[in-house]
N, C-alpha and C positions, 0 to 999 in steps of 0.2 A: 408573275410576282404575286403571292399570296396576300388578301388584306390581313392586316394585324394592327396592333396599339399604334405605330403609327402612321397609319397607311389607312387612308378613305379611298374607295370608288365612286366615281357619279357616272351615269351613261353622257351628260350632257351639264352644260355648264346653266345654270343659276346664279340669281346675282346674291339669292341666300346663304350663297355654299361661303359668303365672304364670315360667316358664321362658325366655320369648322375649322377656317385659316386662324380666323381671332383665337379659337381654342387653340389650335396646333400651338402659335405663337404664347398664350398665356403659362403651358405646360413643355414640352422638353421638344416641342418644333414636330416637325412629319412632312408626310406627302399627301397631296388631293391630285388625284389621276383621274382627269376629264378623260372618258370615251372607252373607260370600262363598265361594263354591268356587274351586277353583284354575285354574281359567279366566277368573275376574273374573266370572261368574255369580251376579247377588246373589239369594240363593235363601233369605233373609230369617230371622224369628227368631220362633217361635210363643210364648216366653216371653220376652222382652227386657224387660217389665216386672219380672220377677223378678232378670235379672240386672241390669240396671239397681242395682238395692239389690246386690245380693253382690258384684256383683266389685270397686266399688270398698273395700267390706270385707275383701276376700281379698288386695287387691295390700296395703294399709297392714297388715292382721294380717302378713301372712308376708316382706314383703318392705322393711316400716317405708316405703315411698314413697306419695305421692299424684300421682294420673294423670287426667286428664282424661277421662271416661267419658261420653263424649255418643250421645244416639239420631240414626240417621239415617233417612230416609224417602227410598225411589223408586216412584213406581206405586204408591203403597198397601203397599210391604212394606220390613219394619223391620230395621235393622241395627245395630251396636253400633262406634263409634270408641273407641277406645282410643290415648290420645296418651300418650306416653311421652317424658317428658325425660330430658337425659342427666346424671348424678350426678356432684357435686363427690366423694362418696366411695363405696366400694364397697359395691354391693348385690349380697346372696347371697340363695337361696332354699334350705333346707333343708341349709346347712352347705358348699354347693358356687354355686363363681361361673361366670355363663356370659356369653359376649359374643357379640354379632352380627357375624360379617366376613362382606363381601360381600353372600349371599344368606342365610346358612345361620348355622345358631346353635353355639356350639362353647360346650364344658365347660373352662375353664382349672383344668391342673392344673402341679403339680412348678415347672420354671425359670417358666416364662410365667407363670404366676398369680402367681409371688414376682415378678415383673419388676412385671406389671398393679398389684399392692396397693402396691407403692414408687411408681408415678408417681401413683397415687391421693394419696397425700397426698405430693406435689411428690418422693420425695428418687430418688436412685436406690441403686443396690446400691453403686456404690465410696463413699457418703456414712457404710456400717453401721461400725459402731466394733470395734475388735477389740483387747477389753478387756486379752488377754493378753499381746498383741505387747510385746516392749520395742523399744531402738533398736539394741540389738546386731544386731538381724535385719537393720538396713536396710545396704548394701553402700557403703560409704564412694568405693569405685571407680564407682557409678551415680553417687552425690552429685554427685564432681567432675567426671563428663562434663558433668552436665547443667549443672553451673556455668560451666564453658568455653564450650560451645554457647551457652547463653543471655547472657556477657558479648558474643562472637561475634555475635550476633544483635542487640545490643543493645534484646532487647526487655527483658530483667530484667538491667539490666547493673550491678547492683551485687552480684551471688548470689555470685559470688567473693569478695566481702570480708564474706563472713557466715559468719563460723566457729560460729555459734551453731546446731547440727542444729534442735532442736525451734522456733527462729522461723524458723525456714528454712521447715520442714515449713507453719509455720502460716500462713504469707504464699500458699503455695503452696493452702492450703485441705486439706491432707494431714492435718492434728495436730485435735484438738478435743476439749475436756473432759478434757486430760491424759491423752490416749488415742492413738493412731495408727486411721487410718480404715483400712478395706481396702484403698483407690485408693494410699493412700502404700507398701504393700507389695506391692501388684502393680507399680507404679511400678520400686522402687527396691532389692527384699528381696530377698535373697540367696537365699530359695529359695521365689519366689511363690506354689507350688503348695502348700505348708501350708497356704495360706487361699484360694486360690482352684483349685480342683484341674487343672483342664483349659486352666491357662495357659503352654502350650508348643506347638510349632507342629510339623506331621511334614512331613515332605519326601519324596516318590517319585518313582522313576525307570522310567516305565513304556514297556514293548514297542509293538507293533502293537495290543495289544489292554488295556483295564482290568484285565481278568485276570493280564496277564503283567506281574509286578511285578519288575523285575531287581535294582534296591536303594536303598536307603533310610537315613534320616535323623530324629533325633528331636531337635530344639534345645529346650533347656530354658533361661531365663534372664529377668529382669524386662523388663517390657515396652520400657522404656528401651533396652534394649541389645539385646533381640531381632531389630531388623533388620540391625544392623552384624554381628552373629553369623550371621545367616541367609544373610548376605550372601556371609561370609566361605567359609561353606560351599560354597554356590552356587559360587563362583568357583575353587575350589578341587578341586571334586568331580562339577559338573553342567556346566558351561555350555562352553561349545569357545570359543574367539576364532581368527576368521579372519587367515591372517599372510602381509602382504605388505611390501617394501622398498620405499624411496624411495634410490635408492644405495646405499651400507653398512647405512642405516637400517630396522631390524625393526619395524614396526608394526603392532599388535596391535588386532583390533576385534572388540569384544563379539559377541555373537550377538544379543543384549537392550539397547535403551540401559541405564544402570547408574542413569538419575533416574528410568526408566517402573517397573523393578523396586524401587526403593526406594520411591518414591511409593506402587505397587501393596501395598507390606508394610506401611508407615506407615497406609495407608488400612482394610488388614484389622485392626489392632492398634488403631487408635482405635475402629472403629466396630462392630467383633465385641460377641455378646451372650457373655459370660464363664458363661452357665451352660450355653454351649452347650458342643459336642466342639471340640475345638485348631482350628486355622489347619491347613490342608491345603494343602502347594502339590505341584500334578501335574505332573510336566516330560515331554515327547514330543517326540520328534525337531522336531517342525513346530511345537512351541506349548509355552508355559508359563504354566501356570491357578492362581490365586489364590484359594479359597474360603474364606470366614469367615462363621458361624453369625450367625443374624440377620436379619429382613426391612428392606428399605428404610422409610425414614420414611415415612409415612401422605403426605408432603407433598410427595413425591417417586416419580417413575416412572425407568424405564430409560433413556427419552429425555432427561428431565432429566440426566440426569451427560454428557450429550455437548455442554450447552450450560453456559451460565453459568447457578451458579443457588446459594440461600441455604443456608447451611451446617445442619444436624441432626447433631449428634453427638450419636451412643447414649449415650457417655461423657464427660461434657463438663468433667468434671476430670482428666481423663487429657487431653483435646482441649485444654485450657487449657496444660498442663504441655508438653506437645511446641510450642504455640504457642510459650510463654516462650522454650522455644528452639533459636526459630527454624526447627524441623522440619518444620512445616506452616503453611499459612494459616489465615484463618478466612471467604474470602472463596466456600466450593464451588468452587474451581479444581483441587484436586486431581487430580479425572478429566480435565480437559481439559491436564492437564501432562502426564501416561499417553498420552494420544491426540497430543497436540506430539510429544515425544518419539518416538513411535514412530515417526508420517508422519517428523520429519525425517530420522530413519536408515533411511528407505527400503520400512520394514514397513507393512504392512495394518494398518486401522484396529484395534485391541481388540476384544474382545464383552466386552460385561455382559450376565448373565443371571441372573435367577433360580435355583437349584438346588436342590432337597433340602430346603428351609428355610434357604438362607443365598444371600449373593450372590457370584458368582464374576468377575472381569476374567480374561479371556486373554489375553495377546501372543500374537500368530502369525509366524509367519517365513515369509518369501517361500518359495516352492514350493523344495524344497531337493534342486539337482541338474542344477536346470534347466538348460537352456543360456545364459539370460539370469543367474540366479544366480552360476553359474561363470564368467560371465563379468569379472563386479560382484567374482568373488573374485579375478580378476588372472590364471587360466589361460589358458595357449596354447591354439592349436585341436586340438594332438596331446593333450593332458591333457585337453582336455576329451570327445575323443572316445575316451576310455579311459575315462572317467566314464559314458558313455552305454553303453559295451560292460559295463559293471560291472554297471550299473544290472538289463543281462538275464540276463547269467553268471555274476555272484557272485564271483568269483575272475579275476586276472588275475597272470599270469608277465610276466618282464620279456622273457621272450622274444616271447610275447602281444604287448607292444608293442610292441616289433620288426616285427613283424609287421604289426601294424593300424597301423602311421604310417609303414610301408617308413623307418625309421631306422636308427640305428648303437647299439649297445649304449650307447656311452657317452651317447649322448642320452637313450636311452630311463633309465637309472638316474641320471640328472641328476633328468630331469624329475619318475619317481617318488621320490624323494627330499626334489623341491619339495614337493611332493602331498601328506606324510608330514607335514612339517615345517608346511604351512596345515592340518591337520588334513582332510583330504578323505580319506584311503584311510591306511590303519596296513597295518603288514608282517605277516607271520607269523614267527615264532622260529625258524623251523628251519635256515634258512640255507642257501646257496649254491646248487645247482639245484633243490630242491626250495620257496624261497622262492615266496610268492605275496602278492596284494595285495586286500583287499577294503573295501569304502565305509564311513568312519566310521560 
């Protein structure tokens, strides 16, 4: 019998191993097979009659469960099964809980252990009551977005004619026992982080390398309005839009489609563990990375978000409230509206990947500079081979380009002018022959 996830060997029985049973039991149950070596070598049990009586004494003294403790026999030599079911509710040994992931047995402690004992008995963390809150906390300005959105959406299309806050709250599963839940002040509170501390999201603007952080962003605001704020910022502060005419006509085009990055925010804000650190998003010349604290559902892989597939929200009354309106589905499409979006406007597929403890999406941007890119951004062939000479020298004069396209002054300050104006190359400040030109 091969070990695997859930299957332990021990050569010999310990009274620690009541450790790996707590796990088996905390997680989906397994086997501890006394009198095999860690090579599957079954190298038997000279007292198995003895333990036979003690350990199932030892698992129900210290750990209140009972467990199937049967003798096995091969070639005449004896070994010990130990079947382990998995608990409707949390079994500790000695004041501390431990689960089995994978291979290996882990100690939960701090956010995870308070995550593990709330799904133990059904509730989660946005269900805890926060006895002190009143309704003056909650931001009258969230209420009425979420009211408009959801008449809009016509999934809750009567929320506008409900001037009543506290039945409002309680339709929405927010209010309960003349209380406000956590999830209605993370929702909708004018300053979420009194009860949930690390509910705001940073923003960076980083160099060639993780090290070189040039500048940065801290949005603070209810989860509601977090991405329209994040957004606002982004757009404002981070992001370039390429600019080309159609005639008189200035047309302006993202770097990022604006439904992959909202989707991307919506997706870290529903499904983030809130006892983790903020929402982190990393922007780099070539890529902009979404990180939010949390492992993927037990019921879901990485491959899974690239196909169609059944929805797991971490938070699932937060998930309901952005449903109501209209912000999200509930069909797991999310990742595959990320992945639309990007192929249609030209970009490489996303990454999803695991990171650090949480899950990250990237957008990437076409190789940027290329001669294909520059092309797709509307440049002549003299702008673009001013681009390529920039790319080695760093600095170009207009006389520069005078020079590498044999033109006439007034061409060459036309064209860099364009260049200025699509964001591809900014001037230096100094002015008249000492001007120079280098690549956004």
């Amino acid at each position: 019998m091969p070990e695997q996830q859930d299957i332990e060997w021990k050569i010999s029985w310990r009274d620690e191993y009541l450790k790996w049973i707590c796990g088996f039991a905390n997680a989906k149950g397994g086997k501890l097979i006394i009198g095999i070596d860690d090579k599957g070598v079954v190298v038997g049990l000279d007292d198995y009659k003895r333990l036979l009586d003690d350990i199932p004494n030892k698992i129900h003294h210290h750990l209140g469960i009972i467990c199937g403790v049967n003798l096995m026999e091969k070639n005449g030599v004896f070994c010990i099964e130990i079947d382990v079911k998995p608990s409707d509710i949390p079994i500790s040994y000695q004041g501390k809980y431990h689960f089995r992931s994978g291979s290996t047995k882990q100690e939960l402690k701090g956010a995870v252990l308070n995550d593990f004992l709330l799904k133990k008995v059904g509730k989660t963390w946005e269900e805890a009551i926060e006895a002190d809150a009143t309704f003056d906390e909650i931001s009258q300005e969230a209420i009425d977005e979420f009211k408009n959105e959801s008449q809009r959406s016509n999934r809750y299309p009567f929320a506008d004619k409900e001037d009543d806050l506290q039945k409002l709250l309680v339709n929405l599963r927010l209010y309960k026992n003349n209380a406000l839940k956590r999830s209605a002040l993370l929702l909708f509170g004018k300053d979420p982080r009194n009860y949930v501390i690390n509910a705001f999201l940073k923003i960076g603007k980083f160099g060639e390398s993780d090290t070189e952080l040039l500048f940065q962003d801290v949005v603070e605001a209810n989860a509601f309005q977090l991405a329209d704020k994040t957004i606002e910022i982004l757009e404002r502060k981070y992001f370039k839009r390429a600019i080309s005419y159609q005639g008189i006509n200035r047309i302006e085009v993202p770097e990022y489609p604006v439904e992959a990055v909202r989707e991307t925010l919506l997706n870290a804000i529903i499904h983030r563990d809130y006892f983790g650190p903020p929402i982190q998003i990393s922007i780099y010349d070539d890529r902009f990375m979404v990180w939010n604290p949390g492992d993927l559902p037990e019921e879901l892989t990485l491959d899974d978000l690239k196909k169609k597939h059944a929805s797991y929200p971490r938070n699932p009354i937060i998930a309901d409230v952005f449903f109501k309106a209209g912000l999200i589905e509930t069909w797991g499409r999310g990742t595959l509206k990320i992945i639309d979006s990007c192929l249609k406007a030209g970009l490489p597929e996303p990454q999803f990947e695991i990171i650090t403890g949480g899950i990250a999406i990237t957008l990437l941007l076409k190789e940027k500079y290329s001669e294909q890119w520059l092309t797709e951004q509307g440049l002549n062939m003299r702008q673009i081979k001013a681009v390529i000479y920039l790319k080695q020298e760093k600095r170009l004069t207009n006389k520069d380009y005078q020079k590498l396209n044999n033109c006439s002054r007034n061409t060459a300050t036309n064209d860099l002018r364009e260049m200025v104006q699509r964001n591809i190359v900014s001037t230096s400040e100094i002015g008249g022959a000492g001007s120079f030109y280098v690549l956004m």
